[in-house]
Short mmCIF file of the C-alpha atoms (twelve columns), coordinates in Angstrom:
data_MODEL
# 
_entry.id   MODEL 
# 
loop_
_atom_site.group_PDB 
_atom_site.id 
_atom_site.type_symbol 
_atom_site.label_atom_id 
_atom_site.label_alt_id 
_atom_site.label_comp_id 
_atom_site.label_asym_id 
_atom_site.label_seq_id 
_atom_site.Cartn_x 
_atom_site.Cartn_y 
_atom_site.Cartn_z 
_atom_site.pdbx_PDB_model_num 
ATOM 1   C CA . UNK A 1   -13.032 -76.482  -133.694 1 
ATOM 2   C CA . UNK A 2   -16.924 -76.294  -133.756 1 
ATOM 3   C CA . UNK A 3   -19.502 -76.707  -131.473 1 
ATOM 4   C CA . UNK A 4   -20.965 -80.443  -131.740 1 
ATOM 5   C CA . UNK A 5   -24.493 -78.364  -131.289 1 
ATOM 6   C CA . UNK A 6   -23.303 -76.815  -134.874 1 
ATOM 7   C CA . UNK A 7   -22.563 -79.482  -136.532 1 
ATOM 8   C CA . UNK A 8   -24.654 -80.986  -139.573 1 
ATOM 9   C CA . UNK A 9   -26.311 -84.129  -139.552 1 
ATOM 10  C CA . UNK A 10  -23.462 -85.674  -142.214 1 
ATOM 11  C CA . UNK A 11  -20.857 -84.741  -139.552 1 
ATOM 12  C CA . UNK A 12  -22.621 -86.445  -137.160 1 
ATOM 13  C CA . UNK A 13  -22.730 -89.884  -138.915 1 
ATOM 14  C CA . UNK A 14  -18.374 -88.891  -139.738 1 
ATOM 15  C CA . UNK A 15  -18.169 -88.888  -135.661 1 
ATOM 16  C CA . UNK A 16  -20.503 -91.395  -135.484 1 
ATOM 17  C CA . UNK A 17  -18.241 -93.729  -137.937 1 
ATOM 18  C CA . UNK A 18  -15.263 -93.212  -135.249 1 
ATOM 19  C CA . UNK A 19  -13.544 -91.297  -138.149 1 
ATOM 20  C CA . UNK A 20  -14.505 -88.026  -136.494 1 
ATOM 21  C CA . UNK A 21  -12.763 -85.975  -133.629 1 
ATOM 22  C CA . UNK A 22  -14.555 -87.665  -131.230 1 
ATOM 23  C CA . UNK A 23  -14.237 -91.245  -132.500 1 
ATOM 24  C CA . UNK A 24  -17.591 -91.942  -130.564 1 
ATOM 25  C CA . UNK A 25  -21.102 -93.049  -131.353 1 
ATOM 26  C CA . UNK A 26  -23.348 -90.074  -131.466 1 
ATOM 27  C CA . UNK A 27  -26.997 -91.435  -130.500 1 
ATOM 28  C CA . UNK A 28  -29.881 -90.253  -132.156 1 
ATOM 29  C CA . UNK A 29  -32.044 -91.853  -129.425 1 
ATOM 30  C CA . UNK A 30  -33.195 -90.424  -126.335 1 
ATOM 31  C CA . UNK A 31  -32.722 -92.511  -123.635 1 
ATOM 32  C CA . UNK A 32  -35.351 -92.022  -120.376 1 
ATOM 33  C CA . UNK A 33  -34.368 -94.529  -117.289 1 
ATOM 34  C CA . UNK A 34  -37.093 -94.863  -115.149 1 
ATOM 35  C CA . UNK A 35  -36.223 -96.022  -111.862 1 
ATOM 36  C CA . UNK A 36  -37.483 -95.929  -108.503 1 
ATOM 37  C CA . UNK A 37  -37.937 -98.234  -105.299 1 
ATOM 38  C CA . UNK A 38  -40.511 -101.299 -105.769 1 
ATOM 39  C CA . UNK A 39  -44.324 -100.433 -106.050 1 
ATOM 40  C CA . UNK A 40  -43.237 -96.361  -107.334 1 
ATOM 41  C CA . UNK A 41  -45.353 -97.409  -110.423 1 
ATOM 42  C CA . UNK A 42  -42.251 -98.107  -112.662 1 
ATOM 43  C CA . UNK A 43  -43.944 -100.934 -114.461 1 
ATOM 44  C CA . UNK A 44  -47.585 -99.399  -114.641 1 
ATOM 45  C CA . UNK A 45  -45.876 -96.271  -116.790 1 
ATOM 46  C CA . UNK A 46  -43.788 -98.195  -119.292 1 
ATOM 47  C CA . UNK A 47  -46.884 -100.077 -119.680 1 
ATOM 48  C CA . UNK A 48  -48.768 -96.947  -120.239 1 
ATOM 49  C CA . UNK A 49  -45.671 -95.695  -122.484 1 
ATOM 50  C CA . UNK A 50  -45.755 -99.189  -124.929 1 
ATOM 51  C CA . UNK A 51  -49.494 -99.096  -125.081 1 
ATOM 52  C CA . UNK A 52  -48.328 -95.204  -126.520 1 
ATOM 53  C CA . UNK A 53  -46.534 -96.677  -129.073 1 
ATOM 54  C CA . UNK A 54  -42.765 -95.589  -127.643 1 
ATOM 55  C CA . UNK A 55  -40.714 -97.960  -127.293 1 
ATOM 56  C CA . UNK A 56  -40.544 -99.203  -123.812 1 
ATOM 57  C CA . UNK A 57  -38.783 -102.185 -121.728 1 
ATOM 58  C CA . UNK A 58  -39.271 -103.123 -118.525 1 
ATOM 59  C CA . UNK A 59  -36.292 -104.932 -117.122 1 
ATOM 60  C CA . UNK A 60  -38.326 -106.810 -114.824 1 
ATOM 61  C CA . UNK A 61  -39.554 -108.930 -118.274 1 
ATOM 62  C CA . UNK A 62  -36.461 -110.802 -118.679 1 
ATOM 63  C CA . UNK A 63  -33.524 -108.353 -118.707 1 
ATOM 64  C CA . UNK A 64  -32.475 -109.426 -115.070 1 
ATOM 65  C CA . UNK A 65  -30.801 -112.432 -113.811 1 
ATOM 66  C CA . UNK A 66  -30.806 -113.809 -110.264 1 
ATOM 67  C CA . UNK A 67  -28.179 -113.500 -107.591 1 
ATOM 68  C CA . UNK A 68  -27.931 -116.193 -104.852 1 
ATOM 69  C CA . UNK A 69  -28.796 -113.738 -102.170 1 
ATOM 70  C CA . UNK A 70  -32.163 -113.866 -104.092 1 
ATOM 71  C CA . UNK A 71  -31.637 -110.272 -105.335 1 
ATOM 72  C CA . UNK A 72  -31.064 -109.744 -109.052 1 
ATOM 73  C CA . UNK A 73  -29.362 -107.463 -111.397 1 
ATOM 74  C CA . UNK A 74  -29.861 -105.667 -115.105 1 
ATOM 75  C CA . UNK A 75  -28.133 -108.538 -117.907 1 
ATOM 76  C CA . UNK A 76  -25.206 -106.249 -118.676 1 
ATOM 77  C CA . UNK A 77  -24.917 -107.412 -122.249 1 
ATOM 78  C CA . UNK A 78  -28.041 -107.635 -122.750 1 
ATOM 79  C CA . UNK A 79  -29.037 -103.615 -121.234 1 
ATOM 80  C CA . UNK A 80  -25.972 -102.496 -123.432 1 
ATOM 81  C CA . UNK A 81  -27.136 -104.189 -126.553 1 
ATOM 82  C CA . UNK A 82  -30.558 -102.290 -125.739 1 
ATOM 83  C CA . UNK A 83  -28.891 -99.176  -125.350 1 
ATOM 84  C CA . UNK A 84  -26.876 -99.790  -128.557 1 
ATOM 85  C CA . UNK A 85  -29.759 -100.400 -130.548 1 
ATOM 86  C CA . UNK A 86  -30.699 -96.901  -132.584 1 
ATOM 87  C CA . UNK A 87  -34.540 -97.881  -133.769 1 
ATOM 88  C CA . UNK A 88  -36.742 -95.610  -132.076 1 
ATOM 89  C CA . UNK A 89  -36.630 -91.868  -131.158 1 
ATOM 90  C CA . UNK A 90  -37.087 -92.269  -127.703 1 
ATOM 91  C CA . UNK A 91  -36.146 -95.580  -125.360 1 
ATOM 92  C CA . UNK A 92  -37.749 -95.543  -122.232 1 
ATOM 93  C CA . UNK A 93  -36.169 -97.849  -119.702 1 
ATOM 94  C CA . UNK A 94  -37.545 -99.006  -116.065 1 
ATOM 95  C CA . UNK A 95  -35.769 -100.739 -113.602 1 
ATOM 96  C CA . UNK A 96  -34.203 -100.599 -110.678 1 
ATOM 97  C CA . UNK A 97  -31.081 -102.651 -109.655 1 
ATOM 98  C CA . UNK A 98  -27.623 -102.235 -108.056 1 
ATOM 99  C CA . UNK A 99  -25.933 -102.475 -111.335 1 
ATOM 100 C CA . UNK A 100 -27.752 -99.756  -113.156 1 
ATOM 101 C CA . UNK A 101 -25.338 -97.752  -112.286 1 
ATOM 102 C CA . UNK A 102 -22.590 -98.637  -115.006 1 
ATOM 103 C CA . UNK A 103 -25.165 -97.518  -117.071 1 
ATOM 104 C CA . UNK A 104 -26.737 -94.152  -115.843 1 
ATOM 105 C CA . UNK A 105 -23.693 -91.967  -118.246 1 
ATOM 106 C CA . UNK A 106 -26.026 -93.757  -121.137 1 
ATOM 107 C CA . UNK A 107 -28.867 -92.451  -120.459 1 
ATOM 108 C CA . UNK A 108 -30.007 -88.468  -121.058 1 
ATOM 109 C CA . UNK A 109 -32.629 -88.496  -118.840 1 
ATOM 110 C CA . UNK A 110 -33.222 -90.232  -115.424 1 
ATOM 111 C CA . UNK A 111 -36.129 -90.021  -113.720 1 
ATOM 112 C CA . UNK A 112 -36.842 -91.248  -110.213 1 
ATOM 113 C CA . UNK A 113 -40.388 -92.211  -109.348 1 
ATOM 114 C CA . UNK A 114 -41.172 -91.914  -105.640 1 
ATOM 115 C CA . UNK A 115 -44.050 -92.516  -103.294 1 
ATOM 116 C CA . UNK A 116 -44.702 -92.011  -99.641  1 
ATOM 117 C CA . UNK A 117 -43.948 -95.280  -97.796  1 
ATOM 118 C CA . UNK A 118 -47.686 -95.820  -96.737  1 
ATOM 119 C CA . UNK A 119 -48.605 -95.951  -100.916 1 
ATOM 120 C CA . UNK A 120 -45.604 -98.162  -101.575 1 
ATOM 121 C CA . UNK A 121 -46.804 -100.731 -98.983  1 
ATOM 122 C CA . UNK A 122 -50.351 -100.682 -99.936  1 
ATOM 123 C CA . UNK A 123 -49.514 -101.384 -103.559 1 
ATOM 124 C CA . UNK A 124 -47.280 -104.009 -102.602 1 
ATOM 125 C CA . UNK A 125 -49.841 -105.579 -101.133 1 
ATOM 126 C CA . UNK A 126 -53.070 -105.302 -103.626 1 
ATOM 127 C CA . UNK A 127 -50.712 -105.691 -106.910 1 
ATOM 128 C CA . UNK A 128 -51.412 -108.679 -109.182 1 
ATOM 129 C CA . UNK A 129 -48.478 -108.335 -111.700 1 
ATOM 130 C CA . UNK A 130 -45.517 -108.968 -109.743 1 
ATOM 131 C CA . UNK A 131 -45.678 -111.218 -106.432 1 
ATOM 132 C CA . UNK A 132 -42.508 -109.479 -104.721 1 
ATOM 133 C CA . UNK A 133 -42.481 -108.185 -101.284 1 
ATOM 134 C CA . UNK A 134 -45.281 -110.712 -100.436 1 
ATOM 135 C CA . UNK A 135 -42.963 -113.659 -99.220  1 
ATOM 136 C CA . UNK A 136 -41.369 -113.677 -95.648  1 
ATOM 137 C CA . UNK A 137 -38.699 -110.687 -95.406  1 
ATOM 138 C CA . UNK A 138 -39.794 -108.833 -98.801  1 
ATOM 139 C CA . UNK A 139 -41.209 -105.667 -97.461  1 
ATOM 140 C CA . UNK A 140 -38.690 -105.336 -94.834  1 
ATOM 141 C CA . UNK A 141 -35.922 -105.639 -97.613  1 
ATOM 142 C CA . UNK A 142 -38.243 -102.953 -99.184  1 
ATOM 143 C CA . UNK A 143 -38.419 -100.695 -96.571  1 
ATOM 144 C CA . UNK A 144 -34.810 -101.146 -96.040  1 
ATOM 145 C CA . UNK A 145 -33.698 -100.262 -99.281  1 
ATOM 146 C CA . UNK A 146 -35.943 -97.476  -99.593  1 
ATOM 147 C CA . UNK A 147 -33.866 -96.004  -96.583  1 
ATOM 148 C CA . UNK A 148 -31.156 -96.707  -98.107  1 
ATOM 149 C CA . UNK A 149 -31.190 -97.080  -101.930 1 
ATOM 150 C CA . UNK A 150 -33.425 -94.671  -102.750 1 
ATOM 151 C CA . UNK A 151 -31.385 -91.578  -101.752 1 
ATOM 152 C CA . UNK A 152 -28.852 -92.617  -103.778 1 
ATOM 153 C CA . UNK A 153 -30.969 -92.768  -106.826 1 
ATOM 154 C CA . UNK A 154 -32.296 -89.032  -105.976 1 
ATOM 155 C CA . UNK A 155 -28.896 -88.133  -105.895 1 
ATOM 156 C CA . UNK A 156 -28.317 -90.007  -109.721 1 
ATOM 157 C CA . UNK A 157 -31.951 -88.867  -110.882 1 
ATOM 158 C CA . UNK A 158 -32.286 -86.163  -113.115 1 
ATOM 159 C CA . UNK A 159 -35.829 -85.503  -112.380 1 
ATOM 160 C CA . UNK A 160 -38.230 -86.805  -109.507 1 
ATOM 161 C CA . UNK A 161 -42.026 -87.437  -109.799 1 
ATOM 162 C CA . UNK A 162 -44.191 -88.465  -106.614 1 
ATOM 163 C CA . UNK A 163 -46.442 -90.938  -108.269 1 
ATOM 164 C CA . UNK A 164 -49.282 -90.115  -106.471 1 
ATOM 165 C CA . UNK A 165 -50.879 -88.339  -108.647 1 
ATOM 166 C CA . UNK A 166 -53.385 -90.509  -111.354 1 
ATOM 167 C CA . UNK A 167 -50.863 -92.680  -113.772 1 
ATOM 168 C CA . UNK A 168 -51.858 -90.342  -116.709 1 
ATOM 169 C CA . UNK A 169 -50.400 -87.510  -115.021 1 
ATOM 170 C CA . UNK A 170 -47.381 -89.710  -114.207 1 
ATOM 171 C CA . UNK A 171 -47.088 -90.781  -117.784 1 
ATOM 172 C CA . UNK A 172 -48.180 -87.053  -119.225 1 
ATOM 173 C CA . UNK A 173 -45.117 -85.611  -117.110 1 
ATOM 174 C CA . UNK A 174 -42.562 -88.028  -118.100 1 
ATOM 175 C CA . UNK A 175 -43.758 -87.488  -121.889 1 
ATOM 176 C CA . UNK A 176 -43.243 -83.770  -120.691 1 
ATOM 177 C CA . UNK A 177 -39.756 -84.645  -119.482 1 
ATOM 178 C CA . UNK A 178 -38.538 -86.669  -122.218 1 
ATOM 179 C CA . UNK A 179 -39.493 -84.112  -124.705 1 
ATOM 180 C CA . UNK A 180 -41.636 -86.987  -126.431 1 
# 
């Protein structure tokens, strides 16, 4: 048996069919989660990336539903429908919820964004796009999580950027990442 890396691109779409040896989809997408801890910049780069031209989705714009303990998660058929859809030649995702994790063996890339805690709570603070962590209990749950979550992401991420640095560096160096 071959290498899949030596395979042509008509044995591809025979695997790709399920007819092949592997009776898989093959992607022909990259797929680049960015995730990270609320105020890492997550939004602010897949901005950046869209206003690039790549095709970018923040699941924070309607991807999510509510839980009753006010958190929320990733629309599973929704994020899997995303992730099935072949239309671009890289798919940036960001997000960050407990659920992701079904879907991190989807993605080829994941990327953690990360910031001191002093940054985090200052951007919390001055941001305009997205009131969370500004009612009673927010930044605590914040803070919390990033104690707890966000070594578990490190742990899941394939890369880590401090997002410190100015967001065209951040963006330049996921580009750089992603190949794109």
């Amino acid at each position: 048996m071959r290498k899949l890396a030596a395979l042509t691109h008509p044995e591809l779409d025979v695997l790709a069919s399920g007819n092949g040896v592997l009776g898989r989809r093959i992607a022909a997408v990259k797929r680049v989660l960015l995730t990270g801890m609320s105020g890492t910049g997550k939004s602010s780069v897949i901005h950046a990336l869209s206003a690039r031209g790549f095709k970018a989705v923040d699941t924070d714009d309607g991807w999510c539903e509510p839980l009753p303990d006010g958190r929320q998660r990733w629309r599973e058929d929704a994020i899997g429908q995303l992730l099935d859809t072949e239309d671009a030649g890289v798919l940036f995702v960001a997000g960050c919820e407990e659920n992701q994790v079904q879907f991190h063996p989807r993605f080829d890339l994941i990327i953690l964004l990360s910031a001191p805690v002093e940054v985090l709570t200052k951007r919390l603070a001055s941001r305009t796009t997205n009131s969370f962590a500004t009612a009673p209990g927010e930044l605590e749950r914040v803070l919390d999580d990033l104690q707890a979550v966000e070594p578990l992401l490190r742990k899941a991420a394939t890369y880590e950027i401090r997002t410190t640095m100015p967001l065209g560096d951040v963006v330049a160096e996921v580009l750089h990442l992603a190949g794109a």
